[in-house]
C-alpha positions in Angstrom: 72.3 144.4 83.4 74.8 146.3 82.1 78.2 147.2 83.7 78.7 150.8 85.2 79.9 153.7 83.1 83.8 154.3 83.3 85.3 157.6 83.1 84.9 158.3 79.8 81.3 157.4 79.5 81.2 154.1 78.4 80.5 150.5 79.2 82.7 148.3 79.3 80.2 146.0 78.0 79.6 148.1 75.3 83.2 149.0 74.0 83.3 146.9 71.2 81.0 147.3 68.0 79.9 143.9 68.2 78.0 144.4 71.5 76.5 147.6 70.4 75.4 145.9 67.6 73.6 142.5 69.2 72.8 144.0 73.3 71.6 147.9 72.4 70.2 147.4 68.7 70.1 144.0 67.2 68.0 142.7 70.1 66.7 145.1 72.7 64.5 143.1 75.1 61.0 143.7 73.2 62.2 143.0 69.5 61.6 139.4 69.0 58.2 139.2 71.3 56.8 142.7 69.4 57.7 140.6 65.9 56.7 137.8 67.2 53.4 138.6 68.5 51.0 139.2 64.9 53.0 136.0 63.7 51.5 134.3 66.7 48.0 135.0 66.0 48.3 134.7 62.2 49.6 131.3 63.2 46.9 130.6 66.3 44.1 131.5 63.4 45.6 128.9 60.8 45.9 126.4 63.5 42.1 127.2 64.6 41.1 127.1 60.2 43.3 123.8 59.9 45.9 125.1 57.4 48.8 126.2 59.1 52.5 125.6 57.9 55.5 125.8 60.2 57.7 127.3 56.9 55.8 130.3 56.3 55.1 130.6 60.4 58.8 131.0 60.1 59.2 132.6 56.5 56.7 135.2 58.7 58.5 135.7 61.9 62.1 136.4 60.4 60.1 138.5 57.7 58.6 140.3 61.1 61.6 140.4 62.7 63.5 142.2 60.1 61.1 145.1 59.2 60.6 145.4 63.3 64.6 145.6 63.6 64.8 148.0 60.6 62.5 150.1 62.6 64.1 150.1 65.9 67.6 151.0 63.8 65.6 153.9 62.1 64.0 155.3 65.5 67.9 155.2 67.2 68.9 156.7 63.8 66.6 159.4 63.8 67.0 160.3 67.8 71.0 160.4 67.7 70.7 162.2 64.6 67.9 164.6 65.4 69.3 164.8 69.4 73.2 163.4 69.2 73.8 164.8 73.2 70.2 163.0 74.4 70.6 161.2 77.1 68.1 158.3 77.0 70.9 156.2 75.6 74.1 156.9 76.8 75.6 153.9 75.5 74.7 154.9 71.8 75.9 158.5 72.0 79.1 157.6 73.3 79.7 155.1 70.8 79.0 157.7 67.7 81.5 160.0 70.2 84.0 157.3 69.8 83.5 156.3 66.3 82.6 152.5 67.2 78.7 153.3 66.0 77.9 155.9 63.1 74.8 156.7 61.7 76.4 155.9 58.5 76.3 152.2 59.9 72.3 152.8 60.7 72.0 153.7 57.3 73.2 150.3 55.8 72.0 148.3 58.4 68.1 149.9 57.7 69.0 149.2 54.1 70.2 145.7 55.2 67.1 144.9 57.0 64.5 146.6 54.3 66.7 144.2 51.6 66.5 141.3 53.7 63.0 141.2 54.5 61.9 141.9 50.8 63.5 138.2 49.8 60.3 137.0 51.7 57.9 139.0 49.2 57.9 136.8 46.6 56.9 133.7 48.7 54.0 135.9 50.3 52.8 136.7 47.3 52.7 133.3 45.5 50.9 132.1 48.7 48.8 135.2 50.0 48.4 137.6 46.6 48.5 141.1 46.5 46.8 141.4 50.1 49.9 139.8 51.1 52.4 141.9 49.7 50.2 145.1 51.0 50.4 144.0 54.6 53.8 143.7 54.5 54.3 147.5 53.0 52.1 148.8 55.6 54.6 146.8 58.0 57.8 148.7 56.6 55.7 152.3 56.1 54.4 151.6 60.2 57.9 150.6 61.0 60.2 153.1 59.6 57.5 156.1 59.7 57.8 155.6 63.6 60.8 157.7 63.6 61.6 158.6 60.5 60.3 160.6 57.3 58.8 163.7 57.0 55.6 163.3 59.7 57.0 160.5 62.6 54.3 159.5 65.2 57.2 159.7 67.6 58.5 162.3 68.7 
């Protein structure tokens, strides 16, 4: 839970960069189990068929991960740009306020994530072909158009 705001709007807890970072957008409590979740099927069904291979259960969950992450960067992205006084996070507007977070650093760290979790695409596809490589576009499209670009489902 965090600590209770001080006077000038902030957490103590979130003060420095690093804990913005890993407690309000690096890992807010449903990122790893929404990545995780298709992983766990895909790997329930190759279990259930006989074929299933930890490394690509694990090639698939940090290729999950990342394009989930990218999208919960691009959603806070979008909502302190679109709405910088919003109050649904607190934290993160007072953090642009103070310069710790910019959206400048959601930029790169979308990039980052995007960059990251293409390094997996070449594995997919030796093992999984095109249909591979498609599903995962329709992951980063799903995941950055929940916020983002022209027509966001979000709003």
């Amino acid at each position: 839970m965090p600590a209770p705001f001080t006077k000038k709007g902030v957490s103590p807890l979130y003060e420095s960069r690093w804990n913005i970072w890993v407690e309000l957008l690096l890992y807010p409590g449903h990122s790893l189990p929404t990545a995780a979740a298709p992983v766990v099927v895909g790997a329930g069904l190759a279990i259930h068929q006989h074929v299933f291979a930890a490394e690509t259960a694990l090639l698939c969950l940090v290729g999950s991960w990342l394009i989930h992450v990218g999208g919960v960067f691009t959603d806070n992205y979008e909502l302190l740009r679109r709405h910088p006084n919003i109050l649904e996070h607190p934290q993160l507007t007072a953090s642009l306020e103070t310069k710790t977070l910019t959206l400048s650093h959601l930029r790169w760290a979308i990039l980052a994530c995007l960059v990251l979790a293409a390094f997996t695409a070449p594995y997919f596809f030796r093992i999984g072909g095109a249909p591979a490589l498609v599903i995962g576009m329709i992951g980063v499209v799903a995941s950055l158009g929940y916020a983002g670009g022209p027509y966001p489902y979000a709003k």
